[in-house]
PAZAPA-4460 file (N, C-alpha, C; in steps of 0.05 Angstrom, whole numbers, plus 32768, in hexadecimal, padded with zeros to 4 digits):
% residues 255
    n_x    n_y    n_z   ca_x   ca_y   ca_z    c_x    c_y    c_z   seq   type   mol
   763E   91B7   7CA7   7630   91A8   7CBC   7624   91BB   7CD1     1      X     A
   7614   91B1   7CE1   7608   91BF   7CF0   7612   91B1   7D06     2      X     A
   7622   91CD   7D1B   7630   91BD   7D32   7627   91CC   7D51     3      X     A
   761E   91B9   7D64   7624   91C8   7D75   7636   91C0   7D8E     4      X     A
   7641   91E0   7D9A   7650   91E4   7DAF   764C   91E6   7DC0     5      X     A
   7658   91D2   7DD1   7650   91D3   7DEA   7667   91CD   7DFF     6      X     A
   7669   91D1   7E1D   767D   91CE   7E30   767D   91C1   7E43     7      X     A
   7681   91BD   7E61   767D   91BC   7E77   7684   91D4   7E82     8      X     A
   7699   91DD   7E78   76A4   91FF   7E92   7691   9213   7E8E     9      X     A
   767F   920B   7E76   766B   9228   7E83   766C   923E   7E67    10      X     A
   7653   9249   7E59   7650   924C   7E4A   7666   9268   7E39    11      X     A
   766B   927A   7E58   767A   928F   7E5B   769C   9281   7E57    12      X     A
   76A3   926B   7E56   76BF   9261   7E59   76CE   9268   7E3E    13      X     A
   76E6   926C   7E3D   76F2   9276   7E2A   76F9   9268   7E13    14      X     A
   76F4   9246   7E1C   76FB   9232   7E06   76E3   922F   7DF7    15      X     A
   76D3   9239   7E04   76BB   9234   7DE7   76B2   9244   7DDA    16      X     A
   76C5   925D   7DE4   76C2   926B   7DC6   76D6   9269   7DB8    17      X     A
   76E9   9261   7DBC   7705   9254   7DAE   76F5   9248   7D9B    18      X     A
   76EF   922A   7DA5   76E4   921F   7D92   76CD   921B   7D7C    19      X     A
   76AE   9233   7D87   769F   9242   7D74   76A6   9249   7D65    20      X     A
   76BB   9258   7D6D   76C6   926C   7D57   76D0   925E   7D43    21      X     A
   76E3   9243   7D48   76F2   922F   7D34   76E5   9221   7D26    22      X     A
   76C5   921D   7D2D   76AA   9212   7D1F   76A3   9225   7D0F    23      X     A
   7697   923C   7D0A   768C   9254   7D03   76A8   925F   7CE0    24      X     A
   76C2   9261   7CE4   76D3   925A   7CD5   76DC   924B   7CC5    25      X     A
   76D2   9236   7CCF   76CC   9213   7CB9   76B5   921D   7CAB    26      X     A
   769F   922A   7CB8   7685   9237   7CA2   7672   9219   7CA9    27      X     A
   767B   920A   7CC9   765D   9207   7CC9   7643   921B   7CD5    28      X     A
   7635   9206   7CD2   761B   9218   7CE9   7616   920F   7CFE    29      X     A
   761E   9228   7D12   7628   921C   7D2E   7610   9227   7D41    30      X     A
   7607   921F   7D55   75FF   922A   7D6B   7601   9224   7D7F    31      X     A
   7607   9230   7D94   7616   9230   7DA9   7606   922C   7DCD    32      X     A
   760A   9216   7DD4   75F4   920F   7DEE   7603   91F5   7E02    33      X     A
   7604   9209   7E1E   761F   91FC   7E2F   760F   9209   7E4D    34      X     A
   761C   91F9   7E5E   760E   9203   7E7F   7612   921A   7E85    35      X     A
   75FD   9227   7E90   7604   9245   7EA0   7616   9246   7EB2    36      X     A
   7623   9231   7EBB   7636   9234   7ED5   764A   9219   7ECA    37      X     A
   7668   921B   7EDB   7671   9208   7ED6   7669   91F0   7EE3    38      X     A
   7661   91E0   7ECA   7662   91C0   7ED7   7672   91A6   7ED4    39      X     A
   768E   91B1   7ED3   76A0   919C   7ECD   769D   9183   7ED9    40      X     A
   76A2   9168   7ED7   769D   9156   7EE5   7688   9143   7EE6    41      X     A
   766E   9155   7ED0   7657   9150   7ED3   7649   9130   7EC6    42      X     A
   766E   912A   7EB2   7663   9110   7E9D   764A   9112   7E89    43      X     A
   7636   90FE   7E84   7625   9103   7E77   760E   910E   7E82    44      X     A
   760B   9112   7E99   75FB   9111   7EA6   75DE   912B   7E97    45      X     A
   75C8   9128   7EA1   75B3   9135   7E99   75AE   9147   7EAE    46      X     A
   75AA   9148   7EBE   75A8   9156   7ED7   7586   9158   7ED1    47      X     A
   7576   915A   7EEC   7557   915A   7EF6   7548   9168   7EE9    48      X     A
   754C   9174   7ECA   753C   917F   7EBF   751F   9178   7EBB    49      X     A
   751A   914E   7EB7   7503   9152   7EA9   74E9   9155   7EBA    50      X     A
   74E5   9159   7ED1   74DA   9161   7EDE   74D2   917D   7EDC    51      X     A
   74E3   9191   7EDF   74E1   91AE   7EEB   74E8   91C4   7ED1    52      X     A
   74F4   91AB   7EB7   74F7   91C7   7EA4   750E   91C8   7EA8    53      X     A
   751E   91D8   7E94   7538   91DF   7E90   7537   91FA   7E87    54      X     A
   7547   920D   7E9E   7547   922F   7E96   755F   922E   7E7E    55      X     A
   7559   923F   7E6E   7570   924B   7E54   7570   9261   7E52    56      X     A
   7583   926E   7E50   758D   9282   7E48   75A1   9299   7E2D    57      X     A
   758C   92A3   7E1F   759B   92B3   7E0B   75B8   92C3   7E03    58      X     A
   75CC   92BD   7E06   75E7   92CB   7E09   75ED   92D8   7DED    59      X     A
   75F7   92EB   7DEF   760C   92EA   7DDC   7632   92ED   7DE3    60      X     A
   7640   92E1   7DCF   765C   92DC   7DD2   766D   92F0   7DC3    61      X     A
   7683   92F8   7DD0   768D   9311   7DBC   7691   92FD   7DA4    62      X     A
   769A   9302   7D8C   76A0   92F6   7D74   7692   92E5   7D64    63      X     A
   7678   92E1   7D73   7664   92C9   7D6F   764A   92D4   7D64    64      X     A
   7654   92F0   7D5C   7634   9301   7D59   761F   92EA   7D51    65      X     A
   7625   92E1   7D33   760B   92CF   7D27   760A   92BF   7D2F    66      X     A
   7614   92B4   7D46   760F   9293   7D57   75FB   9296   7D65    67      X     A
   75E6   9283   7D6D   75D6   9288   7D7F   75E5   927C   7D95    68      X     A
   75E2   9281   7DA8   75EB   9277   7DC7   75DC   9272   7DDE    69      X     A
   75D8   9265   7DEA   75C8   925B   7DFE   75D7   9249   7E19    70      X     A
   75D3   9259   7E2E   75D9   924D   7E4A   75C2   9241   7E4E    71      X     A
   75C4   9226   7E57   75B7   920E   7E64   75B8   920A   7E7F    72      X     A
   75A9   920B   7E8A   75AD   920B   7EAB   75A6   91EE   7EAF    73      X     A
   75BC   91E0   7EA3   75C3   91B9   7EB2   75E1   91BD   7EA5    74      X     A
   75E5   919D   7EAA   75FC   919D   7E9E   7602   9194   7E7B    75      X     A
   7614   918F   7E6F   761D   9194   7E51   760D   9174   7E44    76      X     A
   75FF   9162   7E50   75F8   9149   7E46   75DC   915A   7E42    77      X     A
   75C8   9167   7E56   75B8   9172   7E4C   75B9   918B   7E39    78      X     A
   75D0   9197   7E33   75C9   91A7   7E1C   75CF   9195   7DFD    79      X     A
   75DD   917C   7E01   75D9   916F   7DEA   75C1   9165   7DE6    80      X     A
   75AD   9155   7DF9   7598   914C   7DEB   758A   9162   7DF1    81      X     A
   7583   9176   7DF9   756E   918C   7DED   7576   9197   7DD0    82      X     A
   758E   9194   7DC6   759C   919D   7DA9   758C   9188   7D95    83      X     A
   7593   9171   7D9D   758C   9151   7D98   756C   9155   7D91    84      X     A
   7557   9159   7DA8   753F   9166   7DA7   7538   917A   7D9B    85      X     A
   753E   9183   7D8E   7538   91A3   7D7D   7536   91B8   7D88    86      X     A
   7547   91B6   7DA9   7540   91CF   7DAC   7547   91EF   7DAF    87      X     A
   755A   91EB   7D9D   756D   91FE   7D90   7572   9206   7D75    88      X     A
   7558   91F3   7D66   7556   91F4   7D4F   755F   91DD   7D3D    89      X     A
   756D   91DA   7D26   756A   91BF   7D1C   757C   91BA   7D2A    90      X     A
   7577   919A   7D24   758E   918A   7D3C   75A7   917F   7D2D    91      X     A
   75B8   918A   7D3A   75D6   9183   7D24   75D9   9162   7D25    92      X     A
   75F7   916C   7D18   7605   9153   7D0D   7618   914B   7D20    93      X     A
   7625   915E   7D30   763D   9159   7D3B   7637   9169   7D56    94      X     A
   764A   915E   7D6E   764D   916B   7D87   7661   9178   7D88    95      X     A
   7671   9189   7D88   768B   919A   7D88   768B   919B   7DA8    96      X     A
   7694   9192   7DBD   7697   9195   7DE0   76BC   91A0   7DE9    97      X     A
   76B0   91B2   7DEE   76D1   91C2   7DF9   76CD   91DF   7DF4    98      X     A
   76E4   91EF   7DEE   7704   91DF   7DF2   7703   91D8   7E13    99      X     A
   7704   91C5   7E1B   7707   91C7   7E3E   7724   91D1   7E44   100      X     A
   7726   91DF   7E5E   773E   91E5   7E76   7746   91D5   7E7D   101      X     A
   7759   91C2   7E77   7765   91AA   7E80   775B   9196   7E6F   102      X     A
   7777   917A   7E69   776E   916F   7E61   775C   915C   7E68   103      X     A
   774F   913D   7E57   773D   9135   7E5C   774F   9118   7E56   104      X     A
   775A   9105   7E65   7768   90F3   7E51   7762   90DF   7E6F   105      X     A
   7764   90C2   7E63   776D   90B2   7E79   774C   90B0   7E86   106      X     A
   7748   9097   7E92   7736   9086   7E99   771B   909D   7EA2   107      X     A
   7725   90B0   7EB4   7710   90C3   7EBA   770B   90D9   7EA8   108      X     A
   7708   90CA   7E8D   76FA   90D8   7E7A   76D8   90D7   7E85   109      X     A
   76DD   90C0   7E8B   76C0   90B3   7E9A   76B1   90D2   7EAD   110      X     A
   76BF   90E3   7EBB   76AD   90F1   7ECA   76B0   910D   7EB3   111      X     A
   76BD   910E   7EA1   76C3   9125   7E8D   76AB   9132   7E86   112      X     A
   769B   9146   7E93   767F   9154   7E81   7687   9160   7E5F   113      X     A
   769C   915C   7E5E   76AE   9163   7E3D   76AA   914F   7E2F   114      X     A
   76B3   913B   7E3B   76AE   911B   7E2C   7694   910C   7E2C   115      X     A
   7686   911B   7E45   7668   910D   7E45   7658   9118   7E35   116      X     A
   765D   912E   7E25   764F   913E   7E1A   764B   9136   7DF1   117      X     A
   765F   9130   7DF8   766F   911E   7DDE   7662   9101   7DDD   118      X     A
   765B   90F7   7DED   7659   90D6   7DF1   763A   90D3   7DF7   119      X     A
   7628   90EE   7E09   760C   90F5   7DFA   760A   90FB   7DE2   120      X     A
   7616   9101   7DCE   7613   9104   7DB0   760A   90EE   7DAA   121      X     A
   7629   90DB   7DAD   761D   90C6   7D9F   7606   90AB   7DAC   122      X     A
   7602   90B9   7DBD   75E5   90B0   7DDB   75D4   90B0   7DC4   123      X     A
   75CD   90C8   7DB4   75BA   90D5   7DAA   75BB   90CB   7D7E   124      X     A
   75D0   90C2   7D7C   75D1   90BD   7D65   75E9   90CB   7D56   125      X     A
   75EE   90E1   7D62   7603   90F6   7D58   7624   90ED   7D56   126      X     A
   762A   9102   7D51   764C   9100   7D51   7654   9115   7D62   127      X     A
   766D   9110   7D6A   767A   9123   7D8C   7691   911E   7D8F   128      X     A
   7699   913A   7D90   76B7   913C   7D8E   76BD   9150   7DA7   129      X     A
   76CC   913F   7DBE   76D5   9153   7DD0   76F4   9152   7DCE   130      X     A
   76F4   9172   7DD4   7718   9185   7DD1   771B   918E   7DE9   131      X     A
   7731   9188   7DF8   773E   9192   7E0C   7760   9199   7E10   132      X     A
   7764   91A6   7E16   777A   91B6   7E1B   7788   91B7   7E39   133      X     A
   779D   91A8   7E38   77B3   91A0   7E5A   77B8   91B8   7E61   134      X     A
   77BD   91C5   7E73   77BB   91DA   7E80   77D5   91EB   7E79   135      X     A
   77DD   91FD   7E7B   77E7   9205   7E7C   77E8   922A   7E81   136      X     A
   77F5   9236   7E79   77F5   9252   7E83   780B   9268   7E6D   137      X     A
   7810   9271   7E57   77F1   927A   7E4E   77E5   9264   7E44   138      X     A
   77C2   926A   7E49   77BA   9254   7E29   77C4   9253   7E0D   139      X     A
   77BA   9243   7DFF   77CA   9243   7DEB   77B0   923C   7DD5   140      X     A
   7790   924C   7DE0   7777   9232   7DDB   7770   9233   7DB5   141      X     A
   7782   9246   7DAA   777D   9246   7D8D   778D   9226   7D81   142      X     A
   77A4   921F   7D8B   77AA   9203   7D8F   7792   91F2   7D8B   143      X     A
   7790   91EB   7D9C   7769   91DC   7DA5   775D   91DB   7D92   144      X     A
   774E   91F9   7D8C   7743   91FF   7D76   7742   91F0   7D5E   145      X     A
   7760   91FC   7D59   7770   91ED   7D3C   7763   91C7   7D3B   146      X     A
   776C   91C4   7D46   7766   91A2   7D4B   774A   91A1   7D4E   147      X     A
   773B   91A9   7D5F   7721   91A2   7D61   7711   91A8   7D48   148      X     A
   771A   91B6   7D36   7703   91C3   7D29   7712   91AE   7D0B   149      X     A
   7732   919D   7D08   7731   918B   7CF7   771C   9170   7D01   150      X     A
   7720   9171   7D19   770D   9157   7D2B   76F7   9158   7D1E   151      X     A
   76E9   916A   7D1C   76C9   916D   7D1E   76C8   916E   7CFA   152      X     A
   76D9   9171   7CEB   76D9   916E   7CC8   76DD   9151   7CCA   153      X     A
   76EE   913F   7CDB   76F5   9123   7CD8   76DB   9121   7CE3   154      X     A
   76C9   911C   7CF0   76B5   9106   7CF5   7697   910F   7CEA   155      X     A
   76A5   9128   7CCF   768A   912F   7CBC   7684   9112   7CB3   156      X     A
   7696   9104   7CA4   769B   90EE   7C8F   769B   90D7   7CA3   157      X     A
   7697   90DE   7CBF   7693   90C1   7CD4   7678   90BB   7CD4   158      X     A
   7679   9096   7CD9   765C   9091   7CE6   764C   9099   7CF6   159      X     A
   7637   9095   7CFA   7626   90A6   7D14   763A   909E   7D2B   160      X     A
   7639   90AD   7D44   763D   909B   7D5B   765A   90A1   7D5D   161      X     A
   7668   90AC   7D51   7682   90AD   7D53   768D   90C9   7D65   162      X     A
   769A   90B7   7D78   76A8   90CB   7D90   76C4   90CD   7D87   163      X     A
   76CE   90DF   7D88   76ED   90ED   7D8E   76F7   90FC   7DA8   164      X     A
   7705   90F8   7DAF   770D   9102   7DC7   7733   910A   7DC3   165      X     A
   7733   912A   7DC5   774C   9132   7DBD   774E   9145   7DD0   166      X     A
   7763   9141   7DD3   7777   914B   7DED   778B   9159   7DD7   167      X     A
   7790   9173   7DE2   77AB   9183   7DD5   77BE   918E   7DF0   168      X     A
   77DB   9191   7DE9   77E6   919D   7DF4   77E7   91B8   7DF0   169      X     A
   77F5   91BE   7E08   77E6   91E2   7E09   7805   91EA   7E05   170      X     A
   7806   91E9   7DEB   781E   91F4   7DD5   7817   920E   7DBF   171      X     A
   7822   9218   7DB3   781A   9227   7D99   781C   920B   7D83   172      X     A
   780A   920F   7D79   77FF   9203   7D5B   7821   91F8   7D4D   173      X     A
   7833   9205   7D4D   784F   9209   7D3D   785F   91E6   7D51   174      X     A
   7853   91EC   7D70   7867   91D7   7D77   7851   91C5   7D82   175      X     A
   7842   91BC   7D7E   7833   91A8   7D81   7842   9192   7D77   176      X     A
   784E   9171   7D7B   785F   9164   7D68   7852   9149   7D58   177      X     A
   7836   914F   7D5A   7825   913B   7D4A   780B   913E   7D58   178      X     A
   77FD   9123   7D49   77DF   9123   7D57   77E2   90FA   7D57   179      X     A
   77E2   90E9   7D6D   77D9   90D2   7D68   77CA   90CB   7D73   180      X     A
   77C1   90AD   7D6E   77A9   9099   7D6F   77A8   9095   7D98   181      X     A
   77A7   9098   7DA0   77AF   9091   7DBE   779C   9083   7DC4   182      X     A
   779F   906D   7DE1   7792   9063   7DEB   7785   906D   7E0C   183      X     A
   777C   9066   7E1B   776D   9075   7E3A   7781   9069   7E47   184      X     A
   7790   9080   7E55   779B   907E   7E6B   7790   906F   7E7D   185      X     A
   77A2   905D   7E92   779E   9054   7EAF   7790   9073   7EBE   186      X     A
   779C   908F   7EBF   779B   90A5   7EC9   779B   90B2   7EB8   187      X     A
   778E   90D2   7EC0   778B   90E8   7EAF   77A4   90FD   7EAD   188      X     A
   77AB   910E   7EA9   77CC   911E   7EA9   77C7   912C   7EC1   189      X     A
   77AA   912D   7ED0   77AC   9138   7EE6   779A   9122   7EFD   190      X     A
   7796   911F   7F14   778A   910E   7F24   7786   9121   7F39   191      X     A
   776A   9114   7F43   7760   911D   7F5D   7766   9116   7F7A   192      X     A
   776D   9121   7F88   7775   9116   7F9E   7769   9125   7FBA   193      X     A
   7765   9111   7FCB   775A   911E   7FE4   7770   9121   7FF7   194      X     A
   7768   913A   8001   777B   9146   8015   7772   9145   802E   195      X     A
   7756   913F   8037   774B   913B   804C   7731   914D   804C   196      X     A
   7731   9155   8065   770D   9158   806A   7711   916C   8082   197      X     A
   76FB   917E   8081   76FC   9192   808F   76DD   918F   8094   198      X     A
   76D4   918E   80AD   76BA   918C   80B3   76A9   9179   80A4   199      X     A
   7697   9187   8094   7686   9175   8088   768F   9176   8069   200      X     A
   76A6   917C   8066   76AD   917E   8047   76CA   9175   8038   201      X     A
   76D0   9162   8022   76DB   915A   8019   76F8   916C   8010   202      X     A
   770A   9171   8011   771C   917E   8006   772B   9172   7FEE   203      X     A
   771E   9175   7FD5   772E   9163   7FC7   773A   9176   7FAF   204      X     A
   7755   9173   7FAE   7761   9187   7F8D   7764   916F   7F78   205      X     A
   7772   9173   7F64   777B   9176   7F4E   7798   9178   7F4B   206      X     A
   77AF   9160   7F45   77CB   915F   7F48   77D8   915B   7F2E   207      X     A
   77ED   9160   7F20   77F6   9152   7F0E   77F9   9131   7F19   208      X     A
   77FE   9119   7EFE   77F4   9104   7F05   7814   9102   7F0B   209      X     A
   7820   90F1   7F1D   7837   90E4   7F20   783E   90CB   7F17   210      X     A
   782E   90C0   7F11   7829   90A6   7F09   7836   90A3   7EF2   211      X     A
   7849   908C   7EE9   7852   9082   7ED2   783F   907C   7EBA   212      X     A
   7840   9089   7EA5   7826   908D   7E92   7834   9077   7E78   213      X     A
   781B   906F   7E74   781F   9058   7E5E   7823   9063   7E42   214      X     A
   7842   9054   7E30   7849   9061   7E1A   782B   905A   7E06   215      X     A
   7826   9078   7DF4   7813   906C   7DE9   77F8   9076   7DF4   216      X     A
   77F2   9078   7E08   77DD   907F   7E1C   77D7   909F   7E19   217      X     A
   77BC   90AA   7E13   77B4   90C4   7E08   77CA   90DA   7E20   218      X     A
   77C8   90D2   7E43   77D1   90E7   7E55   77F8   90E7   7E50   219      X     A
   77FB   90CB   7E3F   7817   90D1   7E42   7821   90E2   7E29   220      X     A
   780F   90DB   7E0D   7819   90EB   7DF6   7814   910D   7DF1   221      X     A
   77FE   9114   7E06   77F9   912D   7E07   7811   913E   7E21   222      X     A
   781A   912A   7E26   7828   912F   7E3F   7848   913B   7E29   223      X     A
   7844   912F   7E14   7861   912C   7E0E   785D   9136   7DFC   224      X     A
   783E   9152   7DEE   7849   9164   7DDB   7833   915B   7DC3   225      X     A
   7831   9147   7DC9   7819   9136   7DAB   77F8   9144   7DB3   226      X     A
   77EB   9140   7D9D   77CE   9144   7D9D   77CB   9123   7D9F   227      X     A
   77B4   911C   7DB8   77AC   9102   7DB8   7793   90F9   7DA9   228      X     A
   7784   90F0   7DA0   7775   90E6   7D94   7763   90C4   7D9F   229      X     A
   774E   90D1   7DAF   7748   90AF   7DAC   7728   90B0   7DA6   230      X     A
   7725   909A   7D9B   7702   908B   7D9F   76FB   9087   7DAB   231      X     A
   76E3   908C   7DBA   76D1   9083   7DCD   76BB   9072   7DCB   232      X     A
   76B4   9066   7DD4   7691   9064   7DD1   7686   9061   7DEA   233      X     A
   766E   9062   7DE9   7659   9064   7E00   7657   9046   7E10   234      X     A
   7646   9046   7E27   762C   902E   7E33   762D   9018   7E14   235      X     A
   7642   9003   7E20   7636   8FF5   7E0D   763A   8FD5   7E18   236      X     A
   7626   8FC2   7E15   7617   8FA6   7E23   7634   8F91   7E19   237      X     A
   7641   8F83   7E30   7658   8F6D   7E28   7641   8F58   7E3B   238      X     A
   7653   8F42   7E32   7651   8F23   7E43   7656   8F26   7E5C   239      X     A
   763A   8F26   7E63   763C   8F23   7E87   764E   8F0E   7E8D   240      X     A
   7652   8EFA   7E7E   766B   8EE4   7E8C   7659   8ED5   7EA4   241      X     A
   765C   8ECB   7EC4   7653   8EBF   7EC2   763F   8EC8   7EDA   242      X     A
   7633   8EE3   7ED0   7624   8EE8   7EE0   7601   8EE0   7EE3   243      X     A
   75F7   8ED5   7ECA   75E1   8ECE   7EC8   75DA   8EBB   7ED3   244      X     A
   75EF   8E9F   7ED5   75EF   8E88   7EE4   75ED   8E8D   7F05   245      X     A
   75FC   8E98   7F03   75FD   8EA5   7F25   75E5   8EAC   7F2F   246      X     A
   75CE   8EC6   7F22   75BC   8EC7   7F27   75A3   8EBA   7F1F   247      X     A
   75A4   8EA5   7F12   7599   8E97   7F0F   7599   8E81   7F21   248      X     A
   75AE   8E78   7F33   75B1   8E68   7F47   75A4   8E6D   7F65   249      X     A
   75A4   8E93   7F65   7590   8E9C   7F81   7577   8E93   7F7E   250      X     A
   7570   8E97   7F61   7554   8E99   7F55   7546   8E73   7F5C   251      X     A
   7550   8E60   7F54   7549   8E4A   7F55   7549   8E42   7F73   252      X     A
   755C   8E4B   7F81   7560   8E42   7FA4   754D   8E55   7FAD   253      X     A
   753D   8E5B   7FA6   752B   8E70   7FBA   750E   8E5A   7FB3   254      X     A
   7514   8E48   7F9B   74F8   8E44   7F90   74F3   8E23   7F9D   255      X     A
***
């Protein structure tokens, strides 16, 4: 298959050549195109390119000799549809997004530029598989790897459109104690919290979650040693319920 890699932390980040490298070893054909700077947080977002153009940049990666590589100066939703667009050459089959620094699990997958990156794939028609890795110290990102690069062989044989979203624990490969089906956390294994404000600016970190995590739930089984596994999908149209009547009731009383 023809895959490409892409991140939010930034084209120089260490997890994406983890996982290049875990693409390139499978013996697909990979090429490699992720933001010049970190843009974690960024979701799907496109950033103001179509106006002004989008700068790119030629890299090379140690271990990656025959990959081509390319820094994107937006964030990781626009290096998928310029991939999407041809403009990296033919346009793959699959999104490979990671390995990210921290995991990605629980409701604020929603602001994840790892997971949005993945979920523009299948924006675009494609397939997208984002891998992330819970923090820890040392890494452990050949872990990741391992898993992401069976991920991305499982959704060869998937329908278009198909998202995976896998979370590993930051174990050696030997004690990892499974991989299951998980569902989206209430919370992520880590949460944001504001500490207050200093002049004109926000002080906000990053906590482990304290929160009682739901058995079953991707932040609790990665919490407890498992590879999580879930499906995603994109923007998609439900039963407004009974909002049409409603506005249809301003609409008549005006008339």
């Amino acid at each position: 298959m023809r895959v490409l890699v892409t991140n939010d932390d930034g084209v120089h980040a260490p997890g994406i050549l983890e996982l290049a490298g875990a693409m390139v070893k499978d013996g697909h054909d990979v090429v490699v195109a992720a933001p010049l700077i970190d843009m974690s947080g960024s979701g799907a977002a496109l950033g103001p390119g179509h106006s002004s153009g989008v700068a790119i940049e030629r890299f090379e990666l140690d271990g990656l000799a025959d990959v081509p590589v390319y820094g994107v100066d937006g964030p990781p939703g626009m290096a998928v549809m310029a991939a999407h667009l041809g403009a990296f050459g033919d346009r793959p089959d699959v999104i490979a997004s990671g390995i990210n620094l921290g995991g990605n699990t629980g409701r604020s997958v929603l602001f994840s530029g790892t997971v949005g990156a993945a979920l523009a794939a299948a924006n675009f028609g494609l397939k997208g598989v984002a891998v992330s890795q819970v923090s820890g110290d040392p890494w452990h990102l050949a872990t990741a790897g391992a898993f992401g690069a069976a991920a991305v062989a499982w959704v060869a044989a998937a329908p278009a459109r198909t998202v995976l979203n896998v979370n590993v624990p930051n174990l050696p490969l030997a004690q990892v104690r499974g991989v299951q089906s998980a569902t989206l956390a209430m919370f992520g294994v880590v949460r944001t919290v504001l500490e207050g404000t200093e002049g004109n600016r926000l002080q906000l970190v990053l906590r482990d979650t304290d929160e009682e995590l739901e058995p079953g739930s991707d932040s609790a089984l990665v919490r407890g040693g498992f590879v999580a596994v879930t499906s995603l999908v994109g923007p998609r149209a439900v039963d407004p319920l009974d909002a049409v009547p409603a506005l249809e009731r301003v609409v008549l009383s005006r008339g």
